[in-house]
VODOTOR-341933 format. One record per atom (N, C-alpha, C): residue number from 1; atom name; x, y, z. Coordinates in steps of 0.02 Angstrom, whole numbers, plus 50000, padded with zeros to 5 digits. Atoms other than C-alpha are relative to their C-alpha. Layout:
<vextors>
> NUM,CA,X,Y,Z
...
</vextors>
This chain:
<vextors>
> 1,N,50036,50017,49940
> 1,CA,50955,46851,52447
> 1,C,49934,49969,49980
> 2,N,50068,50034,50016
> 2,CA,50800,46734,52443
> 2,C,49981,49991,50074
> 3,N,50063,50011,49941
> 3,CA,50676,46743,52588
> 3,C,49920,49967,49982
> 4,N,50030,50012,50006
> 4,CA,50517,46659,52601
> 4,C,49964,50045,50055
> 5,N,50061,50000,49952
> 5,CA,50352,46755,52670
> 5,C,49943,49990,49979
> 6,N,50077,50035,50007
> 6,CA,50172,46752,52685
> 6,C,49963,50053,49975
> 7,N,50037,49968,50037
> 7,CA,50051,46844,52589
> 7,C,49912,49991,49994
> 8,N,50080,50034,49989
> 8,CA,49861,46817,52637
> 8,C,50002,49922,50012
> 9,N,49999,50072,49978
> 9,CA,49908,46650,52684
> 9,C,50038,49967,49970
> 10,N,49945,50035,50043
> 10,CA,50013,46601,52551
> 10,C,50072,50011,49991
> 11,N,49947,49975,49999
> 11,CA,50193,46566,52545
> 11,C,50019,50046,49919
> 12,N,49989,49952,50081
> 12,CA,50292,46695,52410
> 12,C,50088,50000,50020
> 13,N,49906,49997,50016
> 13,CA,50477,46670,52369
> 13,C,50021,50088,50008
> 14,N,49956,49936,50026
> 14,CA,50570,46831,52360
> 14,C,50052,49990,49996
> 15,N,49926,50001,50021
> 15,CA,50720,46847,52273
> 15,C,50034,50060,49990
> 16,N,49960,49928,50000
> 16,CA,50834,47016,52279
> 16,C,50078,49977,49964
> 17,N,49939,50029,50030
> 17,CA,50984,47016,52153
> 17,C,50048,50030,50059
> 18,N,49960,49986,49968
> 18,CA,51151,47077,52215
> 18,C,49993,50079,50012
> 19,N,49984,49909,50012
> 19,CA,51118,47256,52140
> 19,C,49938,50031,50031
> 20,N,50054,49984,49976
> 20,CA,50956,47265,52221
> 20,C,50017,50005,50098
> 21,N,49965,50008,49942
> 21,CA,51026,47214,52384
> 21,C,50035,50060,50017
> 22,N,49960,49940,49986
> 22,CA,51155,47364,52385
> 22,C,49946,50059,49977
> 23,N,50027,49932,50006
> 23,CA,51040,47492,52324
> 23,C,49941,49988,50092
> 24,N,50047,49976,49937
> 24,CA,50906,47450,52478
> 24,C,50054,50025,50069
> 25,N,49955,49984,49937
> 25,CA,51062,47458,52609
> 25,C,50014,50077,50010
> 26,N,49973,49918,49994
> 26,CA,51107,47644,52545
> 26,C,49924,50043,50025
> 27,N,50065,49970,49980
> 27,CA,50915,47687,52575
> 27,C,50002,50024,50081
> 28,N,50013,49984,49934
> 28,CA,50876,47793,52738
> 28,C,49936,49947,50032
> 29,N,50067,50058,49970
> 29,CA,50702,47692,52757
> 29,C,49960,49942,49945
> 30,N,50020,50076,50026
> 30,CA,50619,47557,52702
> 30,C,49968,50016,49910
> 31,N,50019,49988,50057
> 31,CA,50552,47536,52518
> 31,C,49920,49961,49998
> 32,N,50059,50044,49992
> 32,CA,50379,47470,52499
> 32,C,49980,49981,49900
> 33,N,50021,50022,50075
> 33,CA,50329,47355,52334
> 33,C,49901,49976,49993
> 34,N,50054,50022,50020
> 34,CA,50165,47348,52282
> 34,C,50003,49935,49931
> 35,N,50012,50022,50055
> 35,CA,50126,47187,52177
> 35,C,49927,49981,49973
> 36,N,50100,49991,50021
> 36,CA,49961,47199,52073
> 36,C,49994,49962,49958
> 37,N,50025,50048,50048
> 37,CA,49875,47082,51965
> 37,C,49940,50044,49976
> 38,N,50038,49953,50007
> 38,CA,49786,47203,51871
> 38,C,49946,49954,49922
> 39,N,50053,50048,50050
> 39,CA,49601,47106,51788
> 39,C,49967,50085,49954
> 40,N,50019,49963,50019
> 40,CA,49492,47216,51675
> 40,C,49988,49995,49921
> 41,N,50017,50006,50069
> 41,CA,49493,47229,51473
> 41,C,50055,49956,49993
> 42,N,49931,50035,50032
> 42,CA,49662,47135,51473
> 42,C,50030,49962,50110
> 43,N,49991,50014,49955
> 43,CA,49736,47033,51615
> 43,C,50088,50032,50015
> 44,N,49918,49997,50013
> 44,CA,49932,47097,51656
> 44,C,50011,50006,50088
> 45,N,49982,49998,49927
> 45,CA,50033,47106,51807
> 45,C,50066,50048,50013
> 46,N,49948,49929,49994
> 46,CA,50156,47244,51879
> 46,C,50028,49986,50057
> 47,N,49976,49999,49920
> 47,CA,50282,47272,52023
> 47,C,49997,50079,49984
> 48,N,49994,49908,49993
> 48,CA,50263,47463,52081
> 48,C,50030,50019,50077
> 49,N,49967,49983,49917
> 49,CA,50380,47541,52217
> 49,C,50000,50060,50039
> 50,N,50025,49924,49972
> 50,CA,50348,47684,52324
> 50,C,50043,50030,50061
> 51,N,49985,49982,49942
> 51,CA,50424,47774,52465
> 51,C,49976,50002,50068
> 52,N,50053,49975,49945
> 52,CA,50267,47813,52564
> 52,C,49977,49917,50021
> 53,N,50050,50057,49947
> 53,CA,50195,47678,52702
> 53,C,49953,49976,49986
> 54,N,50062,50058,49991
> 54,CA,50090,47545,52676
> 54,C,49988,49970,50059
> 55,N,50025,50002,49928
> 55,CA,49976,47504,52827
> 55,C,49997,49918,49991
> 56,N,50002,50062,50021
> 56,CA,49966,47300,52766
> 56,C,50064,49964,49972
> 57,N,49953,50025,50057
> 57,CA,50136,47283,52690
> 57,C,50014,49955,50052
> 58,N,49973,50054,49959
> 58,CA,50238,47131,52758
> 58,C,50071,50003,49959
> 59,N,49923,49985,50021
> 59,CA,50433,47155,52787
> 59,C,50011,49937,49977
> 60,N,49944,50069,50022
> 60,CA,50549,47049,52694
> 60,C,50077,49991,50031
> 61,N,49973,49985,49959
> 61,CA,50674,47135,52786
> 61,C,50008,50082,50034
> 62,N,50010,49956,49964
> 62,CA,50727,47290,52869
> 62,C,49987,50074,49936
> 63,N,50018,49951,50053
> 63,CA,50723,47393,52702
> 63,C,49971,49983,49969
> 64,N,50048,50008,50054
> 64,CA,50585,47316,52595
> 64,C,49921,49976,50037
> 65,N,50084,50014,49977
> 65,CA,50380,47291,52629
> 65,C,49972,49988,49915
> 66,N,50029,50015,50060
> 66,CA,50297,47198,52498
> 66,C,49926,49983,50032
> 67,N,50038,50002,49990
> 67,CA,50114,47205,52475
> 67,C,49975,49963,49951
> 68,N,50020,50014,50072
> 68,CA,49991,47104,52354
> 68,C,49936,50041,49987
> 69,N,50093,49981,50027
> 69,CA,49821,47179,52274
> 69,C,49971,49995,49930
> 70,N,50032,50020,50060
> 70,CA,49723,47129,52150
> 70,C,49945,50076,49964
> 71,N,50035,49938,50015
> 71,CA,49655,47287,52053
> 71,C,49989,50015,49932
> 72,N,50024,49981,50075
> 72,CA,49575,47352,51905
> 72,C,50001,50096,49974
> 73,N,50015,49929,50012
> 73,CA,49570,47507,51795
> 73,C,49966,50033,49970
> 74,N,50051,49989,50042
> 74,CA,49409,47554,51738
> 74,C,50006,50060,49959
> 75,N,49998,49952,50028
> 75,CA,49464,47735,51655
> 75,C,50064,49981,49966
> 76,N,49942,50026,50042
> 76,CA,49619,47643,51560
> 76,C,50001,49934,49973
> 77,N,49998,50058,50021
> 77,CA,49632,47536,51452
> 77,C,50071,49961,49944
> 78,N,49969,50006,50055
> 78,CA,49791,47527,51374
> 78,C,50070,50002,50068
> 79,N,49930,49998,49958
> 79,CA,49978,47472,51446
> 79,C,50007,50065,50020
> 80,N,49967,49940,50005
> 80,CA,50035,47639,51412
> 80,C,49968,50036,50081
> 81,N,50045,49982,49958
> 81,CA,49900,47713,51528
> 81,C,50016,49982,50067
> 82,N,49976,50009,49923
> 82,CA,49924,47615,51679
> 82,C,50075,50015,50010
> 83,N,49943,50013,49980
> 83,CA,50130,47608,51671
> 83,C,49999,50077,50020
> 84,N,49988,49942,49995
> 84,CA,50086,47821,51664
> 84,C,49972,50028,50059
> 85,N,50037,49990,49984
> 85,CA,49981,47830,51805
> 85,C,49940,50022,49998
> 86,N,50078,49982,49993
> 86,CA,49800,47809,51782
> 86,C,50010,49938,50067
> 87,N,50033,50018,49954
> 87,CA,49710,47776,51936
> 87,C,49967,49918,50013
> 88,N,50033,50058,50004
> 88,CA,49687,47592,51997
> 88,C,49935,49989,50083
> 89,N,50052,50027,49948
> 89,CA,49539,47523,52118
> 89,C,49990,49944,50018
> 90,N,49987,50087,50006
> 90,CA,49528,47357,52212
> 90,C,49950,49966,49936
> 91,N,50031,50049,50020
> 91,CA,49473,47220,52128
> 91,C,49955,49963,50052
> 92,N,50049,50023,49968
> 92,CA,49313,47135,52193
> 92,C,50037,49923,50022
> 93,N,49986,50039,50008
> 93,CA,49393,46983,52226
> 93,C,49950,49939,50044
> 94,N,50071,50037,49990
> 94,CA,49246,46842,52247
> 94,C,50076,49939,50059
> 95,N,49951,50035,49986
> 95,CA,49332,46709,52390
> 95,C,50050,50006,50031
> 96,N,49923,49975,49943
> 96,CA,49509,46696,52451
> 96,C,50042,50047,49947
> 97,N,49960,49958,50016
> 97,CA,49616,46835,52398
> 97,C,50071,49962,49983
> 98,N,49917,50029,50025
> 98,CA,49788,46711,52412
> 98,C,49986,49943,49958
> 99,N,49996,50025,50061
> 99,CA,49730,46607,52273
> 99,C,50028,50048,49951
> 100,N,49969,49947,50054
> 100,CA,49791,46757,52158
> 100,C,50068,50025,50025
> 101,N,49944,49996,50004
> 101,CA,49939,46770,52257
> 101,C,50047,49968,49936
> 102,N,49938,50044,50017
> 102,CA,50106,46732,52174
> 102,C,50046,49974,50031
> 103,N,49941,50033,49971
> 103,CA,50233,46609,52205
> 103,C,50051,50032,50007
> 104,N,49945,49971,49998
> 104,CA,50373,46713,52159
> 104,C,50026,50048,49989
> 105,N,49988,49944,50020
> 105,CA,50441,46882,52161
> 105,C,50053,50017,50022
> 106,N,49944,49995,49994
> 106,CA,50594,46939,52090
> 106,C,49994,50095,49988
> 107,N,49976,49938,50020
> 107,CA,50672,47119,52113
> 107,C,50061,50012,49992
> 108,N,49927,49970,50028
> 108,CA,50827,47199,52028
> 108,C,50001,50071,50021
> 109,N,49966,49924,50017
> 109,CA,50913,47366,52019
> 109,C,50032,50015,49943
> 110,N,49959,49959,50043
> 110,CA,50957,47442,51870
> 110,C,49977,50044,49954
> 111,N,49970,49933,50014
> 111,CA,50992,47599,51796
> 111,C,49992,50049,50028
> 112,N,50033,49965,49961
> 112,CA,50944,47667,51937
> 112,C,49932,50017,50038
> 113,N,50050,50019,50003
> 113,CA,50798,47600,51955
> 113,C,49978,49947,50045
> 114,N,50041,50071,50007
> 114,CA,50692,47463,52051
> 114,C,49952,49968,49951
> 115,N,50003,50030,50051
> 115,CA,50638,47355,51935
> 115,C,49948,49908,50053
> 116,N,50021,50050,49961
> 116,CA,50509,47194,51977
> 116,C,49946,49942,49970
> 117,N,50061,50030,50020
> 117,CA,50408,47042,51935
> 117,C,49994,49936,50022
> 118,N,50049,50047,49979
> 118,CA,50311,46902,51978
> 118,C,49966,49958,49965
> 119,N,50000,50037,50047
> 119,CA,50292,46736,51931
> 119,C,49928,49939,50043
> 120,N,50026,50061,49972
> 120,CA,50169,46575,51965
> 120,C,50027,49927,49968
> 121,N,49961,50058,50007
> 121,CA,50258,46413,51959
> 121,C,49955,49936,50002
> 122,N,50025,50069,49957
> 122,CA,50185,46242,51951
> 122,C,50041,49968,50003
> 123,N,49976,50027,49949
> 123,CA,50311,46188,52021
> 123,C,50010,49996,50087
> 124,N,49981,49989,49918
> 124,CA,50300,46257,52184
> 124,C,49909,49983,50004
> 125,N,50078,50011,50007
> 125,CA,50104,46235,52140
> 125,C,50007,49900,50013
> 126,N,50009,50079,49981
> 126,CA,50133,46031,52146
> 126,C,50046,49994,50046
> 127,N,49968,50049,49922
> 127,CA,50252,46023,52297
> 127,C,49950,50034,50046
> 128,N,50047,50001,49922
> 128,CA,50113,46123,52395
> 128,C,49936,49955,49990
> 129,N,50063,50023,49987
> 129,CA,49972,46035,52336
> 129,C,49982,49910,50007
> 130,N,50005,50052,50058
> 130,CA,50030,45872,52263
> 130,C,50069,49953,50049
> 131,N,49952,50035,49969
> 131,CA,50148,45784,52403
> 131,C,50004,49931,49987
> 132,N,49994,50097,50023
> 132,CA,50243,45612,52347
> 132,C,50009,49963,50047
> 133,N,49999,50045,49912
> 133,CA,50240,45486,52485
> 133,C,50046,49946,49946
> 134,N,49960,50061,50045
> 134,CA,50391,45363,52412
> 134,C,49980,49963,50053
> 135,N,50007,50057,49935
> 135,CA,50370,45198,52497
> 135,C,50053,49985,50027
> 136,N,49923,50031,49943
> 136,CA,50498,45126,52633
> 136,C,50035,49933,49956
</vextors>
């Protein structure tokens, strides 16, 4: 399944494999994805999925809510750390917030697992910014 929505103003692909697809259908309620662009000693980026309600998320459909936030982790500084839960906090973000969107975010299922990540394309970066006018 590929849907397009909006994300602080910006469009964002989503892509759901097949196995991702069947695991959200067996779900009683919705799944919510946090995707973070986490700045700080190192720049990296994460998909994180939760059960509990997000008051901002935006459906993709009737079982998924994806959110974006840009956040940092001033008491971690090491992969390990954040993937274990240490504590993140927004990011100050100076400006528009959907410049740090991403273009594209893919989620899977497997081994039982959601599974997720997020990409920026320039390609989808030069058909929004960069339109070819062929001549007649």
């Amino acid at each position: 399944m590929i849907v397009t929505i909006q994300l602080h103003g910006k469009p964002v692909r989503v892509e759901l494999s097949a196995a991702a697809e069947r695991a959200l259908a067996r779900r009683a309620g919705p799944l919510y994805a946090e995707v973070q662009l986490i700045f700080g000693c190192m720049i990296a980026k994460r998909v994180w999925f939760r059960d509990e309600a997000v008051e901002n998320a935006v459906p993709v459909n009737s079982k998924l809510r994806v959110w974006f936030r840009p956040a940092c982790f001033q008491k971690a500084c090491s992969f390990n750390d954040i993937d274990n839960g240490a504590e993140a906090s927004d990011y100050p973000v100076v400006g528009d917030r959907g410049r740090f969107v991403p273009d594209l975010l893919s989620i899977d299922y497997r081994a039982g697992k959601f599974v997720g990540d997020f990409t920026y394309s320039m390609d989808l970066y030069r058909e929004r910014h960069f339109k070819l006018e062929l001549p007649n």
